[in-house]
VEXMARMAR-263342 format. One line per field, with one value per atom (N, C-alpha, C, O, CB): residue number from 1; atom name; x, y, z; residue in one letter. Coordinates in Angstrom, 2 decimals, padded with zeros to 5 digits. Each point is the difference from the previous one (the first is absolute). Glycine has a CB too. Layout:
<atoms>
seq: NUM	... .
atom: CA	... .
px: X	... .
py: Y	... .
pz: Z	... .
type: a	... .
</atoms>
This chain:
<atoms>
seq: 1	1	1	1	1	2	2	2	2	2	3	3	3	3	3	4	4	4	4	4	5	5	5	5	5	6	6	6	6	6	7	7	7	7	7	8	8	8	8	8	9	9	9	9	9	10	10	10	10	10	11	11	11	11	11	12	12	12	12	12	13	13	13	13	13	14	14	14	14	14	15	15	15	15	15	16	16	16	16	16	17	17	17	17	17	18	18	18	18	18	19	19	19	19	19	20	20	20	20	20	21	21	21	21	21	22	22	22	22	22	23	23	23	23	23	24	24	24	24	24	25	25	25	25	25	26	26	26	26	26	27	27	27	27	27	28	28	28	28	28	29	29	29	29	29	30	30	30	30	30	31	31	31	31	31	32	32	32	32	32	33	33	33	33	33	34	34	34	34	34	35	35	35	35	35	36	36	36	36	36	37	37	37	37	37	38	38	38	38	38	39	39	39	39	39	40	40	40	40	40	41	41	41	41	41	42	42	42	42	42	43	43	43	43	43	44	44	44	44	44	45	45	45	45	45	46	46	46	46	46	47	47	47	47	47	48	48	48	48	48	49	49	49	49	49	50	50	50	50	50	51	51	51	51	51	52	52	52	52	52	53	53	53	53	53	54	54	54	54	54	55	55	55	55	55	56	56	56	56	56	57	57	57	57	57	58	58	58	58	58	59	59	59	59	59	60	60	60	60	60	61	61	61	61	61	62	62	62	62	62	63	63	63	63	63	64	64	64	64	64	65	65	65	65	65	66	66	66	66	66	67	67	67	67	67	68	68	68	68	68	69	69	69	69	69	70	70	70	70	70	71	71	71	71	71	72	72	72	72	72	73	73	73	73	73	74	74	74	74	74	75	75	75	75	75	76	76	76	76	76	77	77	77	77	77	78	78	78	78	78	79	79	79	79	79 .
atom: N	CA	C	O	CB	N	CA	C	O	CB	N	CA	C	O	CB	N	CA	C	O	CB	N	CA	C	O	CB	N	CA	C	O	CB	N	CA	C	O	CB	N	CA	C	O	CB	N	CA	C	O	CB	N	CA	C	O	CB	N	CA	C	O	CB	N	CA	C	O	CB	N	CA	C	O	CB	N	CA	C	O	CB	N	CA	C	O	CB	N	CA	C	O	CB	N	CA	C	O	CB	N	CA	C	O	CB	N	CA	C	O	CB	N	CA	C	O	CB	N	CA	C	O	CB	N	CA	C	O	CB	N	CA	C	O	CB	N	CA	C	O	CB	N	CA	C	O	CB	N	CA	C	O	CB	N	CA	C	O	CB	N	CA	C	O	CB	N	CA	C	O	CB	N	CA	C	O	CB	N	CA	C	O	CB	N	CA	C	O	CB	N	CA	C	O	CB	N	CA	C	O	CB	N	CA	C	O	CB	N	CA	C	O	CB	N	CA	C	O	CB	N	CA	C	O	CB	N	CA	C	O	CB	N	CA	C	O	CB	N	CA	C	O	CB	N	CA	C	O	CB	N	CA	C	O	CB	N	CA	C	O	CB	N	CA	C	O	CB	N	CA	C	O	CB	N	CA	C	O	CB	N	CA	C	O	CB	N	CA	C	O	CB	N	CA	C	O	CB	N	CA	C	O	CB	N	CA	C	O	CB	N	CA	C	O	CB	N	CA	C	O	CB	N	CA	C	O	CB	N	CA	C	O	CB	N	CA	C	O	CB	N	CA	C	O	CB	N	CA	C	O	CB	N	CA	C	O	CB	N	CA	C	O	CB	N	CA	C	O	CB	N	CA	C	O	CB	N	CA	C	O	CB	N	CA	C	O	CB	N	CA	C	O	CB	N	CA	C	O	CB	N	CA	C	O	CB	N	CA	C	O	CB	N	CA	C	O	CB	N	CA	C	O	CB	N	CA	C	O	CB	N	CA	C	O	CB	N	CA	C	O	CB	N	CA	C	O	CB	N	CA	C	O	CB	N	CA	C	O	CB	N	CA	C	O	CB	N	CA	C	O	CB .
px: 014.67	000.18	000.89	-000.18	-000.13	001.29	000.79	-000.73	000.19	002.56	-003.48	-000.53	-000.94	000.22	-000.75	-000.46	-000.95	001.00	-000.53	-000.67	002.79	000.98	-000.01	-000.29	001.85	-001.15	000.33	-000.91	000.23	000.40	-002.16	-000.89	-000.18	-000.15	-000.92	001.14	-000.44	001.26	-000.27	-000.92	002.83	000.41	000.82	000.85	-001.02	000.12	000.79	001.14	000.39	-001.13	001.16	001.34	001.18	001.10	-001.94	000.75	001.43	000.36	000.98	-001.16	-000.85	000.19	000.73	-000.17	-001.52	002.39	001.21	-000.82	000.81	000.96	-002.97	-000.11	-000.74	-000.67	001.52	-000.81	-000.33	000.77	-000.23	-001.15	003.09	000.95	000.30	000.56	-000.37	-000.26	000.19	-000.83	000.53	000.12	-002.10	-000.83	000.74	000.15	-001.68	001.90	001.02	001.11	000.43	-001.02	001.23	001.26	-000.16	000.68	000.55	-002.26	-000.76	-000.12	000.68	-002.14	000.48	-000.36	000.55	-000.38	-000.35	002.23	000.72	001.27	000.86	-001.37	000.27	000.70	-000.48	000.72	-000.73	-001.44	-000.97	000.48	000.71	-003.41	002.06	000.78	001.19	000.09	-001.22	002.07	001.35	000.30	000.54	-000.33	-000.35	-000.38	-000.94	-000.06	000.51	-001.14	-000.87	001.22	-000.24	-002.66	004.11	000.53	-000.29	000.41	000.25	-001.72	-000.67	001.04	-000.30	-002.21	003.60	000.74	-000.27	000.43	001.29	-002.11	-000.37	-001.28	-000.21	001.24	-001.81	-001.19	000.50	-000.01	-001.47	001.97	000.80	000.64	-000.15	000.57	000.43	001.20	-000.97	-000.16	002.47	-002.71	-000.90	-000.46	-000.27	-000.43	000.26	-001.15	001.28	-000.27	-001.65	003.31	000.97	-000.12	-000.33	002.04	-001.24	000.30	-000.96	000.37	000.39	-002.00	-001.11	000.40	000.22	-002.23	002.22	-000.18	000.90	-000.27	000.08	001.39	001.14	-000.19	000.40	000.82	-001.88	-000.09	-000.63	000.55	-000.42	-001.97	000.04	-000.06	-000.62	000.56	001.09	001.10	000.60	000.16	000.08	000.23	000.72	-000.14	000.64	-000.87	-001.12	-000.69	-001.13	-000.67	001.23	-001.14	-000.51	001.04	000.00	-001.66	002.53	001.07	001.30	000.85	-001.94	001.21	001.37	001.11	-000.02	-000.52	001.50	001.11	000.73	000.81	-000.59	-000.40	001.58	-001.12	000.38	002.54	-004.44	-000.35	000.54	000.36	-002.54	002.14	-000.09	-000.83	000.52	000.29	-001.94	-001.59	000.61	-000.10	-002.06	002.49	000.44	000.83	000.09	-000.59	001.60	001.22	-001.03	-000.04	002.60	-003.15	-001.13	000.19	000.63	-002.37	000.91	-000.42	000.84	-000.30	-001.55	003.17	001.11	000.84	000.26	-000.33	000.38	000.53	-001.07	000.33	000.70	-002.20	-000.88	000.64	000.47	-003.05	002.47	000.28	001.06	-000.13	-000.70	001.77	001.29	000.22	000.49	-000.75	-000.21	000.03	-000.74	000.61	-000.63	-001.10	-000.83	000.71	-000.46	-001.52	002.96	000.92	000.99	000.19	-000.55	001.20	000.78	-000.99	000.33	001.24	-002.19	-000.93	-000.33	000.08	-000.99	000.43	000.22	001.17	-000.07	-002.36	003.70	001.25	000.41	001.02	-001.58	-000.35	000.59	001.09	-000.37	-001.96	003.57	000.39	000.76	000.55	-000.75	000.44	-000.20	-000.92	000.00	000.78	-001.70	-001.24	-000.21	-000.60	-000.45	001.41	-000.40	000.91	-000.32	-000.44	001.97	001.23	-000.55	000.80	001.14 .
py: -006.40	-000.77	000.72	-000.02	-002.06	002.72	000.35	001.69	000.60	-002.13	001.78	001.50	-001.04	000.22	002.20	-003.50	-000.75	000.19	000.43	-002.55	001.62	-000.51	001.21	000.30	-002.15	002.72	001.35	000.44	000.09	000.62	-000.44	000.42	-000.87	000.40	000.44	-001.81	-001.23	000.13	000.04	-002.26	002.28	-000.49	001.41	-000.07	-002.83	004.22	000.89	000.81	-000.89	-000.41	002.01	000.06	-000.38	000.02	001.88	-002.14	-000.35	-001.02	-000.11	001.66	-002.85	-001.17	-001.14	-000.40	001.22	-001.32	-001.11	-000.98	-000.35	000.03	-000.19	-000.41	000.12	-000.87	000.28	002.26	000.64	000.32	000.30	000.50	-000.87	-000.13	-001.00	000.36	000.82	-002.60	-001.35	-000.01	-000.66	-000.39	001.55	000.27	000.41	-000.62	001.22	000.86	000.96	-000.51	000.43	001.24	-002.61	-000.29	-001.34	-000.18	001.28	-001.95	-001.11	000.49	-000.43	-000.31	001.68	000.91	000.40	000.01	000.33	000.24	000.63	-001.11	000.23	002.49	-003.86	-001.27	-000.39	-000.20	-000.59	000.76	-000.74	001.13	-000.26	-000.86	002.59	000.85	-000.04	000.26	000.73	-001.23	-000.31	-001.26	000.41	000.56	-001.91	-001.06	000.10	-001.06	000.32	001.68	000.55	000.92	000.36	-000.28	000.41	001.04	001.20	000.78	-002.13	001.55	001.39	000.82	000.87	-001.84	000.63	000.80	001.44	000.25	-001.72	002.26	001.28	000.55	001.09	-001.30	-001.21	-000.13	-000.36	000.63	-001.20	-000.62	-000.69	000.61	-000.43	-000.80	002.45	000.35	000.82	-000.27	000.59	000.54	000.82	-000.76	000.73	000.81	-003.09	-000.85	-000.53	-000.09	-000.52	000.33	-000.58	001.12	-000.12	-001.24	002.73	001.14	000.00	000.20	001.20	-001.66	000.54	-000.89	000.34	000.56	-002.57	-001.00	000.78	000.46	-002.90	002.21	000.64	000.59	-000.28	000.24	001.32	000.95	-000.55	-000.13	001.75	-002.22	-000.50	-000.89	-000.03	001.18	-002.10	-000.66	000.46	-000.80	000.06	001.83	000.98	000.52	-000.01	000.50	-000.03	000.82	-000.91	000.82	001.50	-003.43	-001.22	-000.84	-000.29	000.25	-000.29	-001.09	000.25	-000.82	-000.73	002.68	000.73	-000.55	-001.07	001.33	000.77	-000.37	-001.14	-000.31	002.35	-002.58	-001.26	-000.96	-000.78	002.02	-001.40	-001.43	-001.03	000.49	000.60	-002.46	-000.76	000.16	-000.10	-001.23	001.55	000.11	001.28	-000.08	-000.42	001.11	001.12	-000.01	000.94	-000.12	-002.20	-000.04	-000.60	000.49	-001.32	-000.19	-000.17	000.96	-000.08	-000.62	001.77	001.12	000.63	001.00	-000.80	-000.20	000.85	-000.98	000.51	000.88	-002.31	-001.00	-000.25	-000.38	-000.91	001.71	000.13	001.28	000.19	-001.12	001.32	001.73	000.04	000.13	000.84	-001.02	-000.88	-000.21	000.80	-001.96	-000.16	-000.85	000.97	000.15	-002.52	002.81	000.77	001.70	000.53	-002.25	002.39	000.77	-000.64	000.52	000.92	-002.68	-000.54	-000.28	000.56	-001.47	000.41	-000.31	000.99	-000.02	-001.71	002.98	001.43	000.64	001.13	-000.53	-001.31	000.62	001.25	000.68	-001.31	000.74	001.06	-000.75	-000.39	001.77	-001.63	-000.72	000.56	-000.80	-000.70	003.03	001.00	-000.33	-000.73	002.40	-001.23	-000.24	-001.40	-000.07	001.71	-002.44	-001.58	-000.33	-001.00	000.27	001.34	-000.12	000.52	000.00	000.65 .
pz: 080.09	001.21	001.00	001.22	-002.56	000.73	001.34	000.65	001.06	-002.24	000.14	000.73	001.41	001.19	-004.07	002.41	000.62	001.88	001.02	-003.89	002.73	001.16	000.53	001.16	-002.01	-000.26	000.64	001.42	001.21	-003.84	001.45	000.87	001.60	001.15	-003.62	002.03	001.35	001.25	001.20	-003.24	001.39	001.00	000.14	000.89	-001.11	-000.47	000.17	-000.94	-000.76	002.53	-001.96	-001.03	000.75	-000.55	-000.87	002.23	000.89	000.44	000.73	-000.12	-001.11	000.55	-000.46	-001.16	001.80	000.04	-000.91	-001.08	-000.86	003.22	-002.60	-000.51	-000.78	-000.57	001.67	-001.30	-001.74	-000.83	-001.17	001.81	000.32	-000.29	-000.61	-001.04	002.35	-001.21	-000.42	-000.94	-000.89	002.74	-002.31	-000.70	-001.60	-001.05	003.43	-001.86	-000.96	-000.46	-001.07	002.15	-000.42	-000.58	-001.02	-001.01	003.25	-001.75	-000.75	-001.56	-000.93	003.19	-002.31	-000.77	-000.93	-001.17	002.55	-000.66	-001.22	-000.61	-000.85	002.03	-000.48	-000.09	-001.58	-000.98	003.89	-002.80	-001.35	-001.18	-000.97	002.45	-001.12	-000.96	-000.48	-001.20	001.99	-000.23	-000.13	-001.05	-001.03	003.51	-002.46	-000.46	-001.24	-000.62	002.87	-002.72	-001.29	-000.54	-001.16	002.11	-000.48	-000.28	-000.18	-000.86	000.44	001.63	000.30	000.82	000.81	-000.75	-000.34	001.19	000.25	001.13	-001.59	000.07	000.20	001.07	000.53	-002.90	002.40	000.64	001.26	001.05	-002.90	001.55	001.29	001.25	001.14	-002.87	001.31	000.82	001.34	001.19	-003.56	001.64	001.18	000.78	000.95	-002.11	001.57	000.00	001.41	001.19	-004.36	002.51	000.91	001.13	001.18	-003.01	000.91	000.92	001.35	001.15	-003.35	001.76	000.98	000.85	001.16	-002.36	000.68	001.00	001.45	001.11	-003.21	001.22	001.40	000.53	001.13	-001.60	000.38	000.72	001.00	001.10	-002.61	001.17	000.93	001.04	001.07	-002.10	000.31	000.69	000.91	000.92	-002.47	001.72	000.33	001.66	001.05	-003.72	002.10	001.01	000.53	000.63	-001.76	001.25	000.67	000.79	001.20	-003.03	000.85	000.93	000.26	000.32	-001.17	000.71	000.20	-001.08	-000.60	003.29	-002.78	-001.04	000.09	-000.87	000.73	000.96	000.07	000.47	000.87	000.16	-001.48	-000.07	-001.43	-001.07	002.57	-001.21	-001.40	-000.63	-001.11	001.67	-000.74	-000.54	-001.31	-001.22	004.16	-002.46	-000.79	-000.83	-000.78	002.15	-001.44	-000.91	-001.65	-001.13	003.61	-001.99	-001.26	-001.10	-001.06	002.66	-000.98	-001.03	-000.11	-000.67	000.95	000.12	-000.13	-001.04	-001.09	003.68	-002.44	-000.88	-001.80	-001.12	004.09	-002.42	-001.54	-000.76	-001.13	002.14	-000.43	-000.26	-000.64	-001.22	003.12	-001.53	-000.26	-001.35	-000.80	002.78	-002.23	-000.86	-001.42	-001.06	003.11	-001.84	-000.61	-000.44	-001.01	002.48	-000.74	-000.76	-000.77	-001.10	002.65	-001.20	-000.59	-001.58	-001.04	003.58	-002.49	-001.41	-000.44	-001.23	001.70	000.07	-001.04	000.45	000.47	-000.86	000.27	-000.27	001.22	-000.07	-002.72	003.76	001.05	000.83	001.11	-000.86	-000.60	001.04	000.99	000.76	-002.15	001.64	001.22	000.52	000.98	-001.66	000.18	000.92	000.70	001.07	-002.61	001.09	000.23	000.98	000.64	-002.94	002.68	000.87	001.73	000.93	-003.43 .
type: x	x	x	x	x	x	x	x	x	x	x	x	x	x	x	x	x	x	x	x	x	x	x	x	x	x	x	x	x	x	x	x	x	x	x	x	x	x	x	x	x	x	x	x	x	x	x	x	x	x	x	x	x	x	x	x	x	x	x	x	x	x	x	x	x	x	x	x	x	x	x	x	x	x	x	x	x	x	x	x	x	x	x	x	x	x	x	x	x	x	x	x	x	x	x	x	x	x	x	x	x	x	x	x	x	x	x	x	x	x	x	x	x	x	x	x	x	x	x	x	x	x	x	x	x	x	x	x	x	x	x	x	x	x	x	x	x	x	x	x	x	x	x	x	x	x	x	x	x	x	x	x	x	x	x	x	x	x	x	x	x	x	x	x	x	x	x	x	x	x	x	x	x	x	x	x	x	x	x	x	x	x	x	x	x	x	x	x	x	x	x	x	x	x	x	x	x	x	x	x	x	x	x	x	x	x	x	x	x	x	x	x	x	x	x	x	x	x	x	x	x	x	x	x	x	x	x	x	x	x	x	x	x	x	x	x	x	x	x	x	x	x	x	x	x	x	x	x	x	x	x	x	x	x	x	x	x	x	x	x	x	x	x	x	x	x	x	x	x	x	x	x	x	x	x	x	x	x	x	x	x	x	x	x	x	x	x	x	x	x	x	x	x	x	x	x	x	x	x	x	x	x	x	x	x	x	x	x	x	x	x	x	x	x	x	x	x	x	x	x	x	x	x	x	x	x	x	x	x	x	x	x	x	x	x	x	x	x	x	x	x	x	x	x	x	x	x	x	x	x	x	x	x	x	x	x	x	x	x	x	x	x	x	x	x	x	x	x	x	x	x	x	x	x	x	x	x	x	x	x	x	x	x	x	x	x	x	x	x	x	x	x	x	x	x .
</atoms>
């Protein structure tokens, strides 16, 4: 499904972003975290580069992300 978004609405579009972070939300929640993280990563980026850095839309997947190093113990990274 999300290649289906990809193709249709772009790689850069916020809401393949919301797609991705959904995504690695459910993985997360299976304790796929390994699957998951890349899945956050992508969201942000582009998050990032669609809605610029200092939208709210973007704290979401930054706050998953988050939460999701804290649960595999990066908590540098998670800071």
């Amino acid at each position: 499904a999300i290649a289906l978004y990809e193709k249709s609405l772009g790689p850069d579009h916020p809401d393949l972003a919301t797609r991705l972070n959904n995504l690695a939300g459910l993985l997360q929640a299976q304790g796929k975290y390994d699957e998951a993280e890349p899945l956050y990563k992508r969201a942000i980026a582009i998050g990032e580069t669609s809605l610029g850095p200092d939208h709210p839309e973007l704290a979401t997947s930054l706050n998953n992300l988050g939460n999701l190093l804290v649960a595999k113990g990066k908590y540098d990274e998670a800071e």
